[in-house]
FILODO-918950 format. One line per 2 residues: for each residue x, y, z of C-alpha. Coordinates in steps of 0.1 Angstrom, whole numbers, plus 5000, padded with zeros to 4 digits. Layout:
X Y Z; ...
END
This chain:
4909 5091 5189; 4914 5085 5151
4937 5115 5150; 4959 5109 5182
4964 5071 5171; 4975 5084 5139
4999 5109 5154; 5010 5084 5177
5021 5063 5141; 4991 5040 5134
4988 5041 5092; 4952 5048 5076
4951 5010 5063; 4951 5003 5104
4932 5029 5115; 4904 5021 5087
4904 4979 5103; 4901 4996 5134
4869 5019 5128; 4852 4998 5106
4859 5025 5077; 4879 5025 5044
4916 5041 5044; 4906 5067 5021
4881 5079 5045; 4903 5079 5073
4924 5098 5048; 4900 5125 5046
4888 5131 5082; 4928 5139 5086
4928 5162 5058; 4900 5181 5071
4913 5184 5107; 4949 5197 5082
4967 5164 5104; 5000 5167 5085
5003 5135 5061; 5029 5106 5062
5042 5095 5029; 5045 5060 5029
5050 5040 4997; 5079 5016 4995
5118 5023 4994; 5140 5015 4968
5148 4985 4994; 5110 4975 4997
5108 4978 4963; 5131 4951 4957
5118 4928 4981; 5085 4934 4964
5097 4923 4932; 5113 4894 4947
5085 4882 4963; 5060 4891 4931
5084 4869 4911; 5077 4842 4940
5037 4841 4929; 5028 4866 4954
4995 4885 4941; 4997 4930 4940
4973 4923 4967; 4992 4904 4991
5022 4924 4985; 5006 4956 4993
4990 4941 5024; 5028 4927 5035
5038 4965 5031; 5007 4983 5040
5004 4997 5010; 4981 4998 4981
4981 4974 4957; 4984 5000 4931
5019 5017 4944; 5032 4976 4940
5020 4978 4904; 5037 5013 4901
5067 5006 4914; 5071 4972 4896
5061 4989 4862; 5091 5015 4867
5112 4987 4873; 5105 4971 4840
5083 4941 4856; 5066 4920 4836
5032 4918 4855; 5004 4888 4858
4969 4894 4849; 4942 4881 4869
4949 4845 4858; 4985 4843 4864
4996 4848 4828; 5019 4873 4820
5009 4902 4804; 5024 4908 4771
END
């Protein structure tokens, strides 16, 4: 089931929510059954909407979750772009 939904375009963040398992796991049971990967990250488009709505007071998190991405591939993509970044408290990093 966790193969054919993801074949039929379901991402690992939903397929994780759906078994009750983590998205790298989900990763993993696809790797070991050699399920061709989709490579998802963020455009150059979603990348500017990111930073746009970082620059609102959005959080990494919620702008990952917004684009079903990690958190972490927000940070990156804001860091290439030169994007000051927040730290836990909302104070910009120097």
């Amino acid at each position: 089931m966790l193969i054919q939904d993801y074949l039929a375009g379901a991402t690992t963040y939903e397929l994780g929510t759906r078994f009750g398992v983590d998205r790298r796991t989900v990763s993993a049971i696809l790797h070991r059954h050699d399920v061709p990967m989709r490579r998802r990250g963020l455009s150059p488009g979603q990348t500017n909407e990111a930073i746009r709505l970082y620059r609102l007071g959005w959080s990494l998190a919620q702008v990952g979750k917004h684009f079903a991405v990690d958190p972490a591939t927000v940070l990156n993509r804001l860091r290439e772009r030169g994007v000051r970044t927040r730290d836990t408290h909302g104070r910009t990093r120097s």
